[in-house]
CHARMM internal coordinates of N, CA and C (Angstrom, degrees):
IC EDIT
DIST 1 N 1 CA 1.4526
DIST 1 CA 1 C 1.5170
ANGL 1 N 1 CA 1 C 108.13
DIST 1 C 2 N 1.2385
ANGL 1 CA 1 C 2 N 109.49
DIHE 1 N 1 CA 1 C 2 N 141.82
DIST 2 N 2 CA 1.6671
ANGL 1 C 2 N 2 CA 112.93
DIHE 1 CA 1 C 2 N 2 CA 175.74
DIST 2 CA 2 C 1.4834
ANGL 2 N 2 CA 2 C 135.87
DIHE 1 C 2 N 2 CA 2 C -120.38
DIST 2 C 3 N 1.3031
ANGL 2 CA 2 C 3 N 85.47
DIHE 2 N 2 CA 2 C 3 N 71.92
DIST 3 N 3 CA 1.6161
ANGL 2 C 3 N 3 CA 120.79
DIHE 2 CA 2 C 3 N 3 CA 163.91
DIST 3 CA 3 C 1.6715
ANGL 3 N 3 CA 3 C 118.47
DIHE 2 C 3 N 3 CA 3 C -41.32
DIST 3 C 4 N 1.6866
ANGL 3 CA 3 C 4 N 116.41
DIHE 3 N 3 CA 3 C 4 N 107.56
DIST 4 N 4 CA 0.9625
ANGL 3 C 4 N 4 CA 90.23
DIHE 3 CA 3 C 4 N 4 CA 148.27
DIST 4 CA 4 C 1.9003
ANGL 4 N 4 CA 4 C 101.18
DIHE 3 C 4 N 4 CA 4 C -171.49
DIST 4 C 5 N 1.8691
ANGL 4 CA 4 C 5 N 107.70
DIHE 4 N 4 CA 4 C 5 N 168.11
DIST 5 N 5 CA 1.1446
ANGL 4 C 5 N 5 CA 115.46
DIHE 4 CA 4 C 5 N 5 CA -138.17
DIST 5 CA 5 C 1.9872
ANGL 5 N 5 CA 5 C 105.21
DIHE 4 C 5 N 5 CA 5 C -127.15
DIST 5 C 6 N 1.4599
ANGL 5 CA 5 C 6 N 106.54
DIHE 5 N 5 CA 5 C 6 N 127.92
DIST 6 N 6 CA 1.4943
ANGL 5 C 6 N 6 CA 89.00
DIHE 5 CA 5 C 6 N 6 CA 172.01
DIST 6 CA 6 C 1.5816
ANGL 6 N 6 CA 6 C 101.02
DIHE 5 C 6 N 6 CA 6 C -112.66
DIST 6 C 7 N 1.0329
ANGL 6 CA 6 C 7 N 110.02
DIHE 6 N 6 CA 6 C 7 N -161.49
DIST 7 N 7 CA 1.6186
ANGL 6 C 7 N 7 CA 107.32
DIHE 6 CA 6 C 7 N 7 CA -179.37
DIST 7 CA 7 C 1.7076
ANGL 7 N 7 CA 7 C 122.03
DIHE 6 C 7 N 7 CA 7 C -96.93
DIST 7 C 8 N 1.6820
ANGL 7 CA 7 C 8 N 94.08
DIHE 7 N 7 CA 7 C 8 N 42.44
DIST 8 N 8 CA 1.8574
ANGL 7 C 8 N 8 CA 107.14
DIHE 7 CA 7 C 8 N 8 CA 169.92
DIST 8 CA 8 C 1.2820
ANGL 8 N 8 CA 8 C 77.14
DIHE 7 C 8 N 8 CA 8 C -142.60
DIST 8 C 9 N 1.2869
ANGL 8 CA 8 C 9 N 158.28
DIHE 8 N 8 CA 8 C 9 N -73.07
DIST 9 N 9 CA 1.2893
ANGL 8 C 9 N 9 CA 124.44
DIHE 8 CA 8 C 9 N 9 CA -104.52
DIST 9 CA 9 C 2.2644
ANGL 9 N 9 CA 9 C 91.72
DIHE 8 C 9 N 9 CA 9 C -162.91
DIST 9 C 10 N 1.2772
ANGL 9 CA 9 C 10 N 107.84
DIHE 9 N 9 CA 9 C 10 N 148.35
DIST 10 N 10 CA 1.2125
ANGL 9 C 10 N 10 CA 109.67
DIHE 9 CA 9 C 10 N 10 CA 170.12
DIST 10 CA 10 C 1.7500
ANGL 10 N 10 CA 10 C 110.41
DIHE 9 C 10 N 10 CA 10 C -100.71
DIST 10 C 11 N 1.4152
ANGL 10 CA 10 C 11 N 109.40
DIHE 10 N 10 CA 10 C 11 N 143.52
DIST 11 N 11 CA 1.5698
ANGL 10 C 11 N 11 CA 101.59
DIHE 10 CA 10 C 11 N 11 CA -178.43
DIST 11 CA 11 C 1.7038
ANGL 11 N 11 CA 11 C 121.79
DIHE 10 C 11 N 11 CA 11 C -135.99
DIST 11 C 12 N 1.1689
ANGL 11 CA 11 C 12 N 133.06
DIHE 11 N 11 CA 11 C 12 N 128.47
DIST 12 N 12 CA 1.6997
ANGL 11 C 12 N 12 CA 134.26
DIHE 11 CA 11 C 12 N 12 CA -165.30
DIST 12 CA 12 C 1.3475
ANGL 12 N 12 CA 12 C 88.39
DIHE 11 C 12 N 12 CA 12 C -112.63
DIST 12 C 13 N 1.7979
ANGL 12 CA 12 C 13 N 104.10
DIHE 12 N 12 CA 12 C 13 N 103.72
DIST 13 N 13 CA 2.0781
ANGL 12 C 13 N 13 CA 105.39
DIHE 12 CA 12 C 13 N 13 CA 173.87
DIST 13 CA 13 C 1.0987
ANGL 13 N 13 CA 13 C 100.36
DIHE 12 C 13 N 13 CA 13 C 68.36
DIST 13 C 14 N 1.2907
ANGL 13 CA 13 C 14 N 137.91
DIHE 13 N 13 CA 13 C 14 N 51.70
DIST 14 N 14 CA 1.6660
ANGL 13 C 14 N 14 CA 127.33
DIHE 13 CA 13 C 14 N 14 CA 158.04
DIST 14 CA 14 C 1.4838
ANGL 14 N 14 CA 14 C 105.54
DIHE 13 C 14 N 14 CA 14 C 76.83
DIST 14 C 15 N 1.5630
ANGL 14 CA 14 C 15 N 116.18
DIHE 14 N 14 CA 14 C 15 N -21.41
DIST 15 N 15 CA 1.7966
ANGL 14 C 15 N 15 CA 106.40
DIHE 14 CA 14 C 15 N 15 CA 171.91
DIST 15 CA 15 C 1.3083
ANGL 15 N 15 CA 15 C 114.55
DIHE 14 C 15 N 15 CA 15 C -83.43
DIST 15 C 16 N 1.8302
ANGL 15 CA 15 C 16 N 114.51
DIHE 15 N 15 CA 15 C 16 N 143.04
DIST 16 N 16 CA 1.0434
ANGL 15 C 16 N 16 CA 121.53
DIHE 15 CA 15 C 16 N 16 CA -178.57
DIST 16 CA 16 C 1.7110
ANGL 16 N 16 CA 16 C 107.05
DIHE 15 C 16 N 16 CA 16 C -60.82
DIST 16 C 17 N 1.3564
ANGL 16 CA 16 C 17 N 113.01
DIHE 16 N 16 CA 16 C 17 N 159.48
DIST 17 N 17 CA 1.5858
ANGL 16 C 17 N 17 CA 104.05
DIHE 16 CA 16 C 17 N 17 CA 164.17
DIST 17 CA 17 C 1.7599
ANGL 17 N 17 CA 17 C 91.76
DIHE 16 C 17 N 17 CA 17 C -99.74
DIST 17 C 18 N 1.2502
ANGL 17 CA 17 C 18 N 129.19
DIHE 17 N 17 CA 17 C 18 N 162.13
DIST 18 N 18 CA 1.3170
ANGL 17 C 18 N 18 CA 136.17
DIHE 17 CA 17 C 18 N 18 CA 149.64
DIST 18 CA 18 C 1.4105
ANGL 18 N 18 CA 18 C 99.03
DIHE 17 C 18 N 18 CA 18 C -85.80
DIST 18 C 19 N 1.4631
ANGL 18 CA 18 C 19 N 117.96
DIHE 18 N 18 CA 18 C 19 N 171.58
DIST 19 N 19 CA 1.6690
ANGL 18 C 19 N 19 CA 148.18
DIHE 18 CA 18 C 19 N 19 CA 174.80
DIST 19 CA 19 C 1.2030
ANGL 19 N 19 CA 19 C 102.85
DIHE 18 C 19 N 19 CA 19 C 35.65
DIST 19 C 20 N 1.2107
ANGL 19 CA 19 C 20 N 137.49
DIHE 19 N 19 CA 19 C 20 N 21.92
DIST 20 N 20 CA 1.7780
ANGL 19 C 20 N 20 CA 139.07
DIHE 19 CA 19 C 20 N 20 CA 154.53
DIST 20 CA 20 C 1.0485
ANGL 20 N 20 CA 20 C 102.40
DIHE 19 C 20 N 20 CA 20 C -89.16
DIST 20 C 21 N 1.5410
ANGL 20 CA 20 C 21 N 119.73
DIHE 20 N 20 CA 20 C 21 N 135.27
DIST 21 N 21 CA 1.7511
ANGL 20 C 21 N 21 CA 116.49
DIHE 20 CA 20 C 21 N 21 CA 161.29
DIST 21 CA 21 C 1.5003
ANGL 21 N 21 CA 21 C 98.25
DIHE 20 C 21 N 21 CA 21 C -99.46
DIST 21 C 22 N 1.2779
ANGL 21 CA 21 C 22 N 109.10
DIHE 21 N 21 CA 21 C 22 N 156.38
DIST 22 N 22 CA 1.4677
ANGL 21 C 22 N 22 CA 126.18
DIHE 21 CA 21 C 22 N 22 CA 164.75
DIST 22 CA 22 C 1.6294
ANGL 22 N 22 CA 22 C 115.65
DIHE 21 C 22 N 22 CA 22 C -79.77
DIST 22 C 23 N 1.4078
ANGL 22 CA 22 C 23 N 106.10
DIHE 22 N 22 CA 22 C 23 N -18.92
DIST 23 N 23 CA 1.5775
ANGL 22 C 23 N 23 CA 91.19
DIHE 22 CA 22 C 23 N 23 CA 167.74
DIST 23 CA 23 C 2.1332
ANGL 23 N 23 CA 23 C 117.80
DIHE 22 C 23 N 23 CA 23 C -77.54
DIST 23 C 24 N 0.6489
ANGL 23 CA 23 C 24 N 91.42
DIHE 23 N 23 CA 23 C 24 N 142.84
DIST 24 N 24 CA 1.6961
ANGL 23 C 24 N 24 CA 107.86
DIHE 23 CA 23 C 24 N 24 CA -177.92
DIST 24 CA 24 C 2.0570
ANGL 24 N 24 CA 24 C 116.80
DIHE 23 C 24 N 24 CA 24 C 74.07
DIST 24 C 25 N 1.4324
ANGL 24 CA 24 C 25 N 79.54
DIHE 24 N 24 CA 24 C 25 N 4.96
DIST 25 N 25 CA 2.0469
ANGL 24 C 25 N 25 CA 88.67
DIHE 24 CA 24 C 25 N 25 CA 169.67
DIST 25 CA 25 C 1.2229
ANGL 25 N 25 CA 25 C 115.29
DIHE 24 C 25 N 25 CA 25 C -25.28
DIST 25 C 26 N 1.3665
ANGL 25 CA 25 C 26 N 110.66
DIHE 25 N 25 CA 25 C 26 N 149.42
DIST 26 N 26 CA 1.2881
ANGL 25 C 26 N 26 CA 129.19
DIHE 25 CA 25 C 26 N 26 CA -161.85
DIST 26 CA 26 C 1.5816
ANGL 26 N 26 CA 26 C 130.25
DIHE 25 C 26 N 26 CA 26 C -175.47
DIST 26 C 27 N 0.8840
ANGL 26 CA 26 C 27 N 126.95
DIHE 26 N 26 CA 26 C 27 N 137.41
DIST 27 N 27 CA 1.7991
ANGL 26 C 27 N 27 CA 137.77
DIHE 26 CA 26 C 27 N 27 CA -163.56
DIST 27 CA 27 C 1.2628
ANGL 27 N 27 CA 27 C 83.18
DIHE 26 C 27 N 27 CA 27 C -118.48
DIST 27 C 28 N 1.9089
ANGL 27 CA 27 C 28 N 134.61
DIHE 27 N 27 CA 27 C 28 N 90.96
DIST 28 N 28 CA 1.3103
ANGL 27 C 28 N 28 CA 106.43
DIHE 27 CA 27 C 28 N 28 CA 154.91
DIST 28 CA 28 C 1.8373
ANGL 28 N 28 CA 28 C 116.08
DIHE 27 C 28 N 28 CA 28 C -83.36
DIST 28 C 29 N 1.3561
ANGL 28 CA 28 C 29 N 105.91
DIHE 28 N 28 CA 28 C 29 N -47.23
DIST 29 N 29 CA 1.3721
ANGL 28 C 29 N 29 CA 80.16
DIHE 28 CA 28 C 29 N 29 CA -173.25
DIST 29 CA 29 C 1.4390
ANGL 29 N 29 CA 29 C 91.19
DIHE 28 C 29 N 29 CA 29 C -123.68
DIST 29 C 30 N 1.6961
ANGL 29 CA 29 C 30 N 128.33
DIHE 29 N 29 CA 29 C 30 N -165.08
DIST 30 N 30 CA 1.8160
ANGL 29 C 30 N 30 CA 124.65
DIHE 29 CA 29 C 30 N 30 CA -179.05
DIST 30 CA 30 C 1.9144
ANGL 30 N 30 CA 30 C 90.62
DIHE 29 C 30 N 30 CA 30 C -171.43
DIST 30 C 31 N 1.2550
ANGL 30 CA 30 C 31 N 84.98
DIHE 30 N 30 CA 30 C 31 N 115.10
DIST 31 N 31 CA 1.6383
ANGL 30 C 31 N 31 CA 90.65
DIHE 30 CA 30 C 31 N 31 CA 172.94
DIST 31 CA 31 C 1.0699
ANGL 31 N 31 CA 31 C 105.82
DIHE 30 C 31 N 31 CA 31 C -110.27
DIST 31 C 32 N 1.4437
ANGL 31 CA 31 C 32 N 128.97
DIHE 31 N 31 CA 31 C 32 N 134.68
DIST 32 N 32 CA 1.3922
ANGL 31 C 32 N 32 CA 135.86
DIHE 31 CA 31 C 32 N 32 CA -172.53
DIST 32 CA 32 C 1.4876
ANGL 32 N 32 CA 32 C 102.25
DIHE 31 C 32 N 32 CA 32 C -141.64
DIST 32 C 33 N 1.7345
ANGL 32 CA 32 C 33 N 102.81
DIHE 32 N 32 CA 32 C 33 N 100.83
DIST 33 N 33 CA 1.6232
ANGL 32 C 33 N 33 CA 96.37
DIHE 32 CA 32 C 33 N 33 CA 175.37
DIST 33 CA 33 C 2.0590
ANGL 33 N 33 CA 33 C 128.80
DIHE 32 C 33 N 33 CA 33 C -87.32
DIST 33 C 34 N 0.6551
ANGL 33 CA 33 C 34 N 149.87
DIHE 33 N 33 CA 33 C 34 N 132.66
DIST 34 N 34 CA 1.4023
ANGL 33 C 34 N 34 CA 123.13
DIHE 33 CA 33 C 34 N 34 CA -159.20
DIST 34 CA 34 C 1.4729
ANGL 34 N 34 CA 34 C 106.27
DIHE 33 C 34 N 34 CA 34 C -88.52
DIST 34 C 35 N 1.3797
ANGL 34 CA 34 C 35 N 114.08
DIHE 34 N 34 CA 34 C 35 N -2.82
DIST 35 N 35 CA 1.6507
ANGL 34 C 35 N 35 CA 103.01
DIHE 34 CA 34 C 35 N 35 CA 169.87
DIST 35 CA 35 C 1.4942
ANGL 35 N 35 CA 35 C 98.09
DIHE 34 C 35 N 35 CA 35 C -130.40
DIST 35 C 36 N 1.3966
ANGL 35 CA 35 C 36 N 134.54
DIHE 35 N 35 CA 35 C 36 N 48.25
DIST 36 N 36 CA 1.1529
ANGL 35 C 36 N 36 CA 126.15
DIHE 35 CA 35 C 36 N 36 CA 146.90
DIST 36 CA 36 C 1.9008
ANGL 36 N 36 CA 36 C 107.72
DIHE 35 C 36 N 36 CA 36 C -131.60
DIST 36 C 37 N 1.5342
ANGL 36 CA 36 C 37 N 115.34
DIHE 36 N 36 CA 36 C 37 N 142.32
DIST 37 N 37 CA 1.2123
ANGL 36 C 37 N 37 CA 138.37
DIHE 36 CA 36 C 37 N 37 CA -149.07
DIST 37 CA 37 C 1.6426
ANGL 37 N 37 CA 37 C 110.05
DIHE 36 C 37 N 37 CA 37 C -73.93
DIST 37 C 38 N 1.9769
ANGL 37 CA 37 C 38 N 84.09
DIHE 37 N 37 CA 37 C 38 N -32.60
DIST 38 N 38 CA 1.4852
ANGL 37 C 38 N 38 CA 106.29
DIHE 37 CA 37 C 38 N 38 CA -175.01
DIST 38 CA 38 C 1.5111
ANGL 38 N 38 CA 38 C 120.73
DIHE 37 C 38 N 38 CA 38 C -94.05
DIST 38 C 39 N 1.4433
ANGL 38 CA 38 C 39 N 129.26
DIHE 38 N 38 CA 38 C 39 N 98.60
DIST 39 N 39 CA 1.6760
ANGL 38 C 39 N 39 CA 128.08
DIHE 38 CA 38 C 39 N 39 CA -163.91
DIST 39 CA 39 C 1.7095
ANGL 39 N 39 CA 39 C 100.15
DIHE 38 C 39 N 39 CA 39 C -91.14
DIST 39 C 40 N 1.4816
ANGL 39 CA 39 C 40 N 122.85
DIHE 39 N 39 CA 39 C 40 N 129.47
DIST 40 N 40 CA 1.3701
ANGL 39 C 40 N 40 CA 135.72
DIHE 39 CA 39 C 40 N 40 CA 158.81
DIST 40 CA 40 C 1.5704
ANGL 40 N 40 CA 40 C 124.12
DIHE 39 C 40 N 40 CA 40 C -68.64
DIST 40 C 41 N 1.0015
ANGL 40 CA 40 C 41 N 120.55
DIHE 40 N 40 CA 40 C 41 N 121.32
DIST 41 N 41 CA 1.7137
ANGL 40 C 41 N 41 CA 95.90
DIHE 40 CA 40 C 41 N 41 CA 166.56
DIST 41 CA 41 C 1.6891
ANGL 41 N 41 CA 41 C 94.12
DIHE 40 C 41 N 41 CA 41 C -130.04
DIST 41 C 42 N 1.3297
ANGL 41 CA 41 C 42 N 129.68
DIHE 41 N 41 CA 41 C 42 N 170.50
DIST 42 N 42 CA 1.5705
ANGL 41 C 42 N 42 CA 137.26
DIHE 41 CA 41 C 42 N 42 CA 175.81
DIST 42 CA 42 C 1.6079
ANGL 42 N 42 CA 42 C 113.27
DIHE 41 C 42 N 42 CA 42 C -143.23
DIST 42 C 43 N 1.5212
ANGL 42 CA 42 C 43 N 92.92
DIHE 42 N 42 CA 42 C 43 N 98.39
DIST 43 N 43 CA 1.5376
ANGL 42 C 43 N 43 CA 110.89
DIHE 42 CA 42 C 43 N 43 CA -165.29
DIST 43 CA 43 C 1.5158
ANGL 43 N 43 CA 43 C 115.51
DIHE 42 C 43 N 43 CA 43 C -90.89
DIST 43 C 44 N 1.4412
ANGL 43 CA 43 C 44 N 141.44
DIHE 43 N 43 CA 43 C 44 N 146.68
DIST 44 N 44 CA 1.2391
ANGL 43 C 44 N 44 CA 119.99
DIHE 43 CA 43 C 44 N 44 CA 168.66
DIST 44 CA 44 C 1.5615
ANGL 44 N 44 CA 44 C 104.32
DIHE 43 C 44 N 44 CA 44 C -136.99
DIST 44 C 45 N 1.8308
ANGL 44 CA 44 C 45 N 105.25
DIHE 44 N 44 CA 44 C 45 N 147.54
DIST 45 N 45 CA 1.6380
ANGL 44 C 45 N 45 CA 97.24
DIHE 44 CA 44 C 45 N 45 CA 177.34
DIST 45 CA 45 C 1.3989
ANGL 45 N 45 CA 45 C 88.08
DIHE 44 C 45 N 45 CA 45 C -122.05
DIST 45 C 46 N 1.5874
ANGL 45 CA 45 C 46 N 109.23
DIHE 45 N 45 CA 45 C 46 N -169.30
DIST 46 N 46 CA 1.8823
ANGL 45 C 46 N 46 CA 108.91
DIHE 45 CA 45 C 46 N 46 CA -152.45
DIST 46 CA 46 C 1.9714
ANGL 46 N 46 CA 46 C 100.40
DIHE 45 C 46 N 46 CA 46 C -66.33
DIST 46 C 47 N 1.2890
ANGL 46 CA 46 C 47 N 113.33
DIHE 46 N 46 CA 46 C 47 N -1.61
DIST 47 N 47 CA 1.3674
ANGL 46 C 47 N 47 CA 106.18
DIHE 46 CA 46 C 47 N 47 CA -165.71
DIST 47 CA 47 C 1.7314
ANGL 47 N 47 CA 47 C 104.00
DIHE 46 C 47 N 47 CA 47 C -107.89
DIST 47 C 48 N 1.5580
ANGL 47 CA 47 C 48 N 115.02
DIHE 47 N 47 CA 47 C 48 N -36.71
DIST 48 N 48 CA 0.8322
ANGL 47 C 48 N 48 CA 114.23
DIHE 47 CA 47 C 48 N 48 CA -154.63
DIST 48 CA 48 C 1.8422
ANGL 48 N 48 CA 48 C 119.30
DIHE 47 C 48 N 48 CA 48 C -139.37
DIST 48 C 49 N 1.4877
ANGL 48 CA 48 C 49 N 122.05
DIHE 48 N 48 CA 48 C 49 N 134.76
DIST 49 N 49 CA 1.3896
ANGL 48 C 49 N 49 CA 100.84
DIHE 48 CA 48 C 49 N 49 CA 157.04
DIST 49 CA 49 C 1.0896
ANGL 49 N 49 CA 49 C 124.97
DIHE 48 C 49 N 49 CA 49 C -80.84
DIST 49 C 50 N 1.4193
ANGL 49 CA 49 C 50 N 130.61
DIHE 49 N 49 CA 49 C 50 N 162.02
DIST 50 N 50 CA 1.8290
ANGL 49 C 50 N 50 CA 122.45
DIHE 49 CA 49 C 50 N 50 CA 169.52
DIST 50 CA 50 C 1.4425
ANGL 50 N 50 CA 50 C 102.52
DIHE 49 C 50 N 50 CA 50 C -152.39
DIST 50 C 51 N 1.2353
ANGL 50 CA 50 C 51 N 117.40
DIHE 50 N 50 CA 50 C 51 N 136.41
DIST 51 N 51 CA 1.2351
ANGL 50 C 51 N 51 CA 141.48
DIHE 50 CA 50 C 51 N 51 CA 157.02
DIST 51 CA 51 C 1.7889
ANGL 51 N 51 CA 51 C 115.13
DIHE 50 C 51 N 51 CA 51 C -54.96
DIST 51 C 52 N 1.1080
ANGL 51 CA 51 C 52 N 123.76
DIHE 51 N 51 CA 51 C 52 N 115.10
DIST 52 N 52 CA 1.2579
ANGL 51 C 52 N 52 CA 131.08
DIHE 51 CA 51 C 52 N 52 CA 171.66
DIST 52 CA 52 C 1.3810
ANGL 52 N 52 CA 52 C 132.78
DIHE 51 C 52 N 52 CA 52 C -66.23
DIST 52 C 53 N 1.0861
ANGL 52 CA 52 C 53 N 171.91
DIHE 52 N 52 CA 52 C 53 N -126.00
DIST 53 N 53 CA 1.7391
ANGL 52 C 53 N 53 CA 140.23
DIHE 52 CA 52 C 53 N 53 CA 59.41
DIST 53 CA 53 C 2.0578
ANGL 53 N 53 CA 53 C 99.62
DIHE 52 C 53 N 53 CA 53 C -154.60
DIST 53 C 54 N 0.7874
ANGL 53 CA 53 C 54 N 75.53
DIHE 53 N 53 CA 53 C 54 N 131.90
DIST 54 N 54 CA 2.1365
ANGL 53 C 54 N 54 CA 98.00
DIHE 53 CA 53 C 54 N 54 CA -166.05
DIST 54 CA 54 C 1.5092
ANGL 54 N 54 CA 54 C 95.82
DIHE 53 C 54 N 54 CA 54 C -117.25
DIST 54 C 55 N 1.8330
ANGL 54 CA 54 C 55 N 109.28
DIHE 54 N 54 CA 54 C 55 N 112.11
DIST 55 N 55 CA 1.3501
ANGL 54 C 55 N 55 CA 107.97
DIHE 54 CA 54 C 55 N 55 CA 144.96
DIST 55 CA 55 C 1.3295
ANGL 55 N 55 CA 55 C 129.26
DIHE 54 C 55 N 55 CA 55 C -70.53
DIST 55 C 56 N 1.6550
ANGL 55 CA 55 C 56 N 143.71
DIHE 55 N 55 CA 55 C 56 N 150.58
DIST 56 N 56 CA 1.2972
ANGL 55 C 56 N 56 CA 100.34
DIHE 55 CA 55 C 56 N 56 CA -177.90
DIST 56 CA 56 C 1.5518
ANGL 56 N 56 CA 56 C 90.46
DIHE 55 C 56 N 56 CA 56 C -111.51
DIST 56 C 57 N 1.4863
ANGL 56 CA 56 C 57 N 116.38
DIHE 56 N 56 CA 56 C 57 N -11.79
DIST 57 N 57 CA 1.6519
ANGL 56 C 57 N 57 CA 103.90
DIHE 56 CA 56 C 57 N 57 CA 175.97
DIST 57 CA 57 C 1.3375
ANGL 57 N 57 CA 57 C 125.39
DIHE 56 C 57 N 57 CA 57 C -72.29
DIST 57 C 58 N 1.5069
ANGL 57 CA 57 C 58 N 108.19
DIHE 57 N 57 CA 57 C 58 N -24.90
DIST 58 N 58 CA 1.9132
ANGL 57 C 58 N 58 CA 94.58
DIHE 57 CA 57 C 58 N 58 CA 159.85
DIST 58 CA 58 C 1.0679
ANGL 58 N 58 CA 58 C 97.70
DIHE 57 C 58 N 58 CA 58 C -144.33
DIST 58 C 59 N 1.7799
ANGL 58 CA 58 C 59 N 116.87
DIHE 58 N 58 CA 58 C 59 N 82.85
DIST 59 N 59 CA 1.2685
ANGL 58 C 59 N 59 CA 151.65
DIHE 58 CA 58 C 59 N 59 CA 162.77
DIST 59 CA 59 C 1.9935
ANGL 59 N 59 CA 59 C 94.20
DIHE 58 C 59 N 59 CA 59 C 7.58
DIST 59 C 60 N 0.7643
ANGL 59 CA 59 C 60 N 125.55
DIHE 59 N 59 CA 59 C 60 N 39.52
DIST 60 N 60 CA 1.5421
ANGL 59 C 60 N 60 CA 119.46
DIHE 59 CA 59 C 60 N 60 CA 145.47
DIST 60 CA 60 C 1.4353
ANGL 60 N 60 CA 60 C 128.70
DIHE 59 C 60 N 60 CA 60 C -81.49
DIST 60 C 61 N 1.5439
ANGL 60 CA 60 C 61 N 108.85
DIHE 60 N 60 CA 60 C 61 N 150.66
DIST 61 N 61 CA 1.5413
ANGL 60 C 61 N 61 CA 94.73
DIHE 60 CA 60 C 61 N 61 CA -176.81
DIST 61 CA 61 C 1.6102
ANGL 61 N 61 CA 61 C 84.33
DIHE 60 C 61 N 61 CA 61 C -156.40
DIST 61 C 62 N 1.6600
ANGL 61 CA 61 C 62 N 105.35
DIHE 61 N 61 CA 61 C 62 N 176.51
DIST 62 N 62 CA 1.8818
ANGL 61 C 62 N 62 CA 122.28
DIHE 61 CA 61 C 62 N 62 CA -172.23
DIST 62 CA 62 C 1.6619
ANGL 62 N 62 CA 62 C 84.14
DIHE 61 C 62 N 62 CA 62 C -154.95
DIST 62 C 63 N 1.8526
ANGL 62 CA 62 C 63 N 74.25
DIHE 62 N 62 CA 62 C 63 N 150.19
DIST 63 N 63 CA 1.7121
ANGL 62 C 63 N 63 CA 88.78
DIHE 62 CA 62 C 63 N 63 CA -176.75
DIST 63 CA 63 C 1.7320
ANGL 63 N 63 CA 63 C 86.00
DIHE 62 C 63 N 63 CA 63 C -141.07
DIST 63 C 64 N 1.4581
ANGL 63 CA 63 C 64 N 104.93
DIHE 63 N 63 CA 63 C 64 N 106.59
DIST 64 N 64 CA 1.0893
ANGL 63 C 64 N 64 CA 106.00
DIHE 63 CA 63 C 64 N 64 CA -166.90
DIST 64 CA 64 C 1.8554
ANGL 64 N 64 CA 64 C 121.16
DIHE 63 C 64 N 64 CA 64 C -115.48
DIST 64 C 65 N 0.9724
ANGL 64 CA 64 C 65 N 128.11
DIHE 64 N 64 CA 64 C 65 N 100.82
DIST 65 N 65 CA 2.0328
ANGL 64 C 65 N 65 CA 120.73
DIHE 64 CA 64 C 65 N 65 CA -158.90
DIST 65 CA 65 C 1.2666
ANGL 65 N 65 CA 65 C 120.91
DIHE 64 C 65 N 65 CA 65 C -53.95
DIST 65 C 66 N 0.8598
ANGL 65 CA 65 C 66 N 140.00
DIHE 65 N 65 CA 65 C 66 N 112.01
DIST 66 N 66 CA 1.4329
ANGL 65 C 66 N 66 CA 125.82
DIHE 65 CA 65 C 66 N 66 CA -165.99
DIST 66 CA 66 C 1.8805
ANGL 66 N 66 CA 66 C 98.79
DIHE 65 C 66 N 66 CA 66 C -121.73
END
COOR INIT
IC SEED 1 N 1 CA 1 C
IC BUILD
């Protein structure tokens, strides 16, 4: 997955994420199955953890706080 962060905004492929801050960014964990469609990642910024999840066959994804 291609994560990455300037100091406004966090971004997956050039898309902004909404309700992530870039302060305290973080890759905690990234599950990548090679025969499932649906990829996990579990991101945290200084406020919050969130659950990731990226289709890649019709490029949808949720960024969800848990």
């Amino acid at each position: 997955m291609a994560f990455s962060h300037d100091k406004n905004s966090v971004y997956f492929y050039g898309k902004k994420l909404d309700r992530i801050s870039p302060q305290g960014f973080k890759i905690i964990d990234l599950t990548v199955n090679s025969g499932d469609s649906e990829k996990i990642a579990f991101l945290t910024d200084s406020r919050n953890l969130y659950k990731f999840t990226y289709g890649f066959d019709d490029e949808r994804y949720n960024l969800k706080k848990i």
